[in-house]
C-alpha positions in Angstrom: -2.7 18.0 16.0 -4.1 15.6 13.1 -2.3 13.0 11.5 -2.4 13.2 8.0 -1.1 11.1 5.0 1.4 7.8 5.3 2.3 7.3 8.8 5.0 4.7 8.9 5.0 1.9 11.5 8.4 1.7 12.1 10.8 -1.3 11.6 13.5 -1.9 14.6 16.4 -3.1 13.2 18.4 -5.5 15.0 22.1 -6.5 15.0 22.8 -10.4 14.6 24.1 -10.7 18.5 19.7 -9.7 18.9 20.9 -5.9 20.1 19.1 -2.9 19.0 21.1 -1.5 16.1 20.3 2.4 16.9 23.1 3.3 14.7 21.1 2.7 11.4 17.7 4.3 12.6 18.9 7.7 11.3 19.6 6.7 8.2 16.5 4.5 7.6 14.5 7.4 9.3 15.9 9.9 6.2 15.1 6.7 3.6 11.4 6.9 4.7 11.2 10.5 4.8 12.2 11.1 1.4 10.1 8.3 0.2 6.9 10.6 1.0 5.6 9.2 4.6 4.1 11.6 6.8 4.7 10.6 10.1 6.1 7.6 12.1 4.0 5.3 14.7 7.2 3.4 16.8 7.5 0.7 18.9 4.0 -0.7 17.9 3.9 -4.5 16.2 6.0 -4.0 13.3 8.5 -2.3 15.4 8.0 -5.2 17.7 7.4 -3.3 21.1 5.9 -6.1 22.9 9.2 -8.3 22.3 11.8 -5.8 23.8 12.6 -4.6 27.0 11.1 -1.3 28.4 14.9 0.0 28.1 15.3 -1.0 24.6 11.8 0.5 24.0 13.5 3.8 25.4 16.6 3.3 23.0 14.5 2.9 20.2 12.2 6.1 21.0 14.9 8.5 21.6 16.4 6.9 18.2 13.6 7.2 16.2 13.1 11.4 17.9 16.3 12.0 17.5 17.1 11.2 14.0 13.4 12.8 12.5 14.9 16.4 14.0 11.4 17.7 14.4 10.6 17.4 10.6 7.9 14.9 11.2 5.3 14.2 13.9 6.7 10.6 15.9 3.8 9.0 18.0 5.6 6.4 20.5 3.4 3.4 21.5 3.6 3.0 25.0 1.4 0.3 26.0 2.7 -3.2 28.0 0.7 -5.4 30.4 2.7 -3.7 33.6 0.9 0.0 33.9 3.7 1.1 35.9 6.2 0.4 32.9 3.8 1.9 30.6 3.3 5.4 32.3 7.6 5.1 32.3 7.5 4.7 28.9 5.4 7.4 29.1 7.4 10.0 31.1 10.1 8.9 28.5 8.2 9.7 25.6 7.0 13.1 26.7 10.9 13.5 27.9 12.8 13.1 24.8 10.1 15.4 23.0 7.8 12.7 21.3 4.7 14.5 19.6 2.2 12.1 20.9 1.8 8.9 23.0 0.3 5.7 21.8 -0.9 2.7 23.8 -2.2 -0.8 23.2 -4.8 -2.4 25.8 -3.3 -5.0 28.5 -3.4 -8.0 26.5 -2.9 -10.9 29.4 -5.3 -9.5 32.1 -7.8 -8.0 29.6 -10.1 -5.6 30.3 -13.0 -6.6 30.9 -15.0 -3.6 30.0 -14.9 -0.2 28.6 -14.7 1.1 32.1 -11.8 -0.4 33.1 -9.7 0.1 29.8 -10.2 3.6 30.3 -8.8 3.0 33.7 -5.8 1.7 32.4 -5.1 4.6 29.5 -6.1 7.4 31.8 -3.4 6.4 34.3 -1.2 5.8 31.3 -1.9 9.5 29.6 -1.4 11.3 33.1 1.7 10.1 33.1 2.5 12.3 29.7 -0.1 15.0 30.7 0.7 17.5 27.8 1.0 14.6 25.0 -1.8 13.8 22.8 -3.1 10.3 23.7 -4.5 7.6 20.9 -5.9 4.5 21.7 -4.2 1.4 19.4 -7.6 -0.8 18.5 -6.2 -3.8 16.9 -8.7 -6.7 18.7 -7.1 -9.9 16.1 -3.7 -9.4 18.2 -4.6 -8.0 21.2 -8.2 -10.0 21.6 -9.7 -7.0 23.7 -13.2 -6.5 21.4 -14.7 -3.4 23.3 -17.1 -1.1 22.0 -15.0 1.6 20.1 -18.2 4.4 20.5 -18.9 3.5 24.2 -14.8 3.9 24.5 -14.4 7.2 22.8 -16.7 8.6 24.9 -15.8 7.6 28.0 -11.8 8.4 27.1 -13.3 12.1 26.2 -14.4 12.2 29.2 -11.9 10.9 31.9 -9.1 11.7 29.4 -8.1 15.3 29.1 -5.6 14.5 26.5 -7.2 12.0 24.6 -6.7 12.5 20.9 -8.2 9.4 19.0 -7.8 6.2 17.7 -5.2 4.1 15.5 -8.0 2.1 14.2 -6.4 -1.5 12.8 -9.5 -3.7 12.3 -11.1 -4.2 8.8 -14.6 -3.6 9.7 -15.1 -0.4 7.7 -18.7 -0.2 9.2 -16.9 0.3 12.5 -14.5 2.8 11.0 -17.4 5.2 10.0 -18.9 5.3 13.2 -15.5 6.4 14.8 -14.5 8.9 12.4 -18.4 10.5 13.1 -18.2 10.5 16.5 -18.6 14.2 18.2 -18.7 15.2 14.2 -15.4 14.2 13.6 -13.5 16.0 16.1 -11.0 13.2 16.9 -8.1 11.6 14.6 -8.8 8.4 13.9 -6.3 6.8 11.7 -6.9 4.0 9.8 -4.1 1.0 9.8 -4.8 -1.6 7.5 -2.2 -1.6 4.5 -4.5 -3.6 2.2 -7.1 -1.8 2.5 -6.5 2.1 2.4 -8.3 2.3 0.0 -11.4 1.6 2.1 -10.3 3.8 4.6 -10.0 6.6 2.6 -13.4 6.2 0.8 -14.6 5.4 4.4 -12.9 9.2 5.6 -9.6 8.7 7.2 -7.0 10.8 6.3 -4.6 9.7 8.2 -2.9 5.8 7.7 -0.6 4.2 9.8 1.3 0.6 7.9 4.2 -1.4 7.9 4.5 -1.8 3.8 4.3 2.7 3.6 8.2 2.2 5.3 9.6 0.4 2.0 7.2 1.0 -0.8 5.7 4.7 0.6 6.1 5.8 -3.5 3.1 3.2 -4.2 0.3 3.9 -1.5 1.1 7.6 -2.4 -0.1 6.7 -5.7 -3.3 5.2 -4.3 -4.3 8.4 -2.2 -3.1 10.8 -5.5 -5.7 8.7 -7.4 -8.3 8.9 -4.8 -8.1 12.4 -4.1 -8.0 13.5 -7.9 -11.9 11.6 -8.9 -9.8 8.7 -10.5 -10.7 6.2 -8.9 -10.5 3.4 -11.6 -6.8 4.5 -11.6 -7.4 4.2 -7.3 -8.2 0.3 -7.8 -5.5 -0.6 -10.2 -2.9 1.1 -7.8 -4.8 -0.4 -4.8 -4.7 -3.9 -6.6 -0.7 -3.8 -6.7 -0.6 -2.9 -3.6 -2.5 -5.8 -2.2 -0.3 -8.0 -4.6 2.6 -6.9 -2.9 1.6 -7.7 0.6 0.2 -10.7 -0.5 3.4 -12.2 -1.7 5.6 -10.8 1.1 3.1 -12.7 3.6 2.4 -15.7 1.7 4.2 -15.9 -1.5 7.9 -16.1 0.5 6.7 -14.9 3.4 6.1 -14.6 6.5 5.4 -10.4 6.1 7.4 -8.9 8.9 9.9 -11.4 8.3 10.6 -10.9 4.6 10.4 -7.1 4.9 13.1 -7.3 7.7 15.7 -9.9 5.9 14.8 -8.9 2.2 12.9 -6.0 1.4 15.4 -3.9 3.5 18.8 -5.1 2.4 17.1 -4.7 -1.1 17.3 -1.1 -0.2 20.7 -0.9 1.7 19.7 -1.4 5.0 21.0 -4.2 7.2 17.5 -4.8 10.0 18.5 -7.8 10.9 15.5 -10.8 11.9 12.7 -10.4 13.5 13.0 -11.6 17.4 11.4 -15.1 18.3 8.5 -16.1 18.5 8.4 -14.7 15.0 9.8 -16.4 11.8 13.8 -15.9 11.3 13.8 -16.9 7.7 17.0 -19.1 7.0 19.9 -17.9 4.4 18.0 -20.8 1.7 14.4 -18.7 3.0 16.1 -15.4 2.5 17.7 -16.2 -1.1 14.3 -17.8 -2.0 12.2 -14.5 -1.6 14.6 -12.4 -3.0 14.2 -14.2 -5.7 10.7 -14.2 -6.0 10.5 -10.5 -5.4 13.0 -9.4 -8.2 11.1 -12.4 -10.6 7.9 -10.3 -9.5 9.5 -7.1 -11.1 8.6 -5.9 -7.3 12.7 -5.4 -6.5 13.3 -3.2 -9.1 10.2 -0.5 -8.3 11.1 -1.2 -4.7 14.3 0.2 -4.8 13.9 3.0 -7.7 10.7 4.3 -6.3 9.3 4.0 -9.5 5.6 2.0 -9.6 3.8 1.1 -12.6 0.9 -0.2 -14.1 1.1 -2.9 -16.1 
């Protein structure tokens, strides 16, 4: 298997009492699909894994499986600082017929080498012996700054199902010496939503982001540009793209927050706040960047699909 295309980090939505609202998941997971994503990545930071319990982590898998019917591949991020609750979340995962498992490193008692991450994923991956494994590489949240070459190789090694990378760092140089590894053999998936377009020039084929959940119709554009020689028509697109994630992070912002209390309601779906110690934008916070983002002309395209250039 090779992840190809939009991969959408997916959004938990929440009801206001804090609960997991698994009764909207199928329809958001329909929304996404017919907006042209690929794939789904769940229970990783947008979808806010680390902040809920291992048994809402299992609600939200079986959710997130059962409402894509087998029509797209769902990776389920497994990771948490306890091993033992990861390789449950593992047993789940291969359970309820997830197509791959996912995990981030330990991120209080953090490994201290490439040795003893691999530790830690191979005991994780056993658990799910017959799911593909990728390794989540995001060192600004996580802080664990390992070697991703001396890692890969080491993982080939002591991990018989290990499948490649979700590679969310913006060090493209880094990038290219991960997608050459073994000659390419491994999926490494790039997942940085403001720069795809580096990744793509870089060689991924495969993106994982937060924004290809609510505006999938516009990084599509990006990639149709890029694949087709135009790529002046590739920077424009990329340029409105990075204008959008720009104002939901800074203009009202904060990102996760305003995508969760605006940008979804903008499209009919009630996801509820983020869970503390994120921002939980106030009614004045929320009517403040909706009106920013329809002023931006960014509602309208949002919720028809339909991207231009100015």
């Amino acid at each position: 298997m090779k992840l190809r295309g939009l991969i959408a980090a997916t959004y938990t939505p929440f009801r206001e009492d804090g609960s997991v609202n698994q009764d909207l998941i199928p329809s958001m997971t329909d929304y996404m699909i017919e907006s042209g994503v690929s794939g789904f990545y769940v229970c990783g930071s947008t979808g806010e894994g680390e902040s809920m319990s291992v048994e809402e982590r299992k609600q939200v898998a079986g959710a997130f499986v059962s409402a894509t019917k087998g029509r797209l591949p769902v990776v389920i991020q497994v990771g948490h600082n306890s091993v033992e609750s990861a390789c449950e979340l593992a047993r789940h995962a291969a359970e309820i017929g997830a197509d791959a498992i996912s995990t981030l490193p330990p991120t209080y008692f953090k490994p201290a080498n490439v040795d003893m991450l691999v530790d830690f994923i191979a005991q994780v991956s056993s658990s799910a012996p017959d799911l593909p494994y990728y390794y989540y590489h995001i060192p600004r949240m996580s802080g664990v700054y390992l070697d991703m070459v001396e890692f890969m190789q080491k993982a080939c090694e002591r991990v018989p199902r290990f499948h490649g990378i979700k590679f969310s760092d913006f060090f493209l140089a880094d990038l290219t010496t991960c997608l050459e590894f073994d000659n390419g053999r491994l999926d490494v998936l790039f997942g940085s939503d403001e720069m795809i377009l580096g990744g793509l020039a870089t060689g991924a084929e495969g993106v994982v982001g937060s924004t290809y959940c609510v505006a999938a119709p516009l990084f599509v554009k990006v990639i149709e540009a890029y694949k087709n020689g135009r790529m002046k028509d590739a920077q424009k697109w990329m340029s409105k793209c990075v204008r959008l994630i720009r104002m939901l992070d800074k203009e009202p912002g904060p990102y996760h927050s305003c995508v969760k209390q605006v940008v979804w309601p903008l499209l009919g779906f009630e996801a509820g706040s983020c869970r503390v110690p994120q921002a939980i934008l106030s009614d004045k916070e929320v009517a403040h960047a909706r009106t920013q983002i329809e002023e931006s002309g960014f509602a309208q395209e949002i919720t028809s699909g339909d991207f231009q250039l100015p």
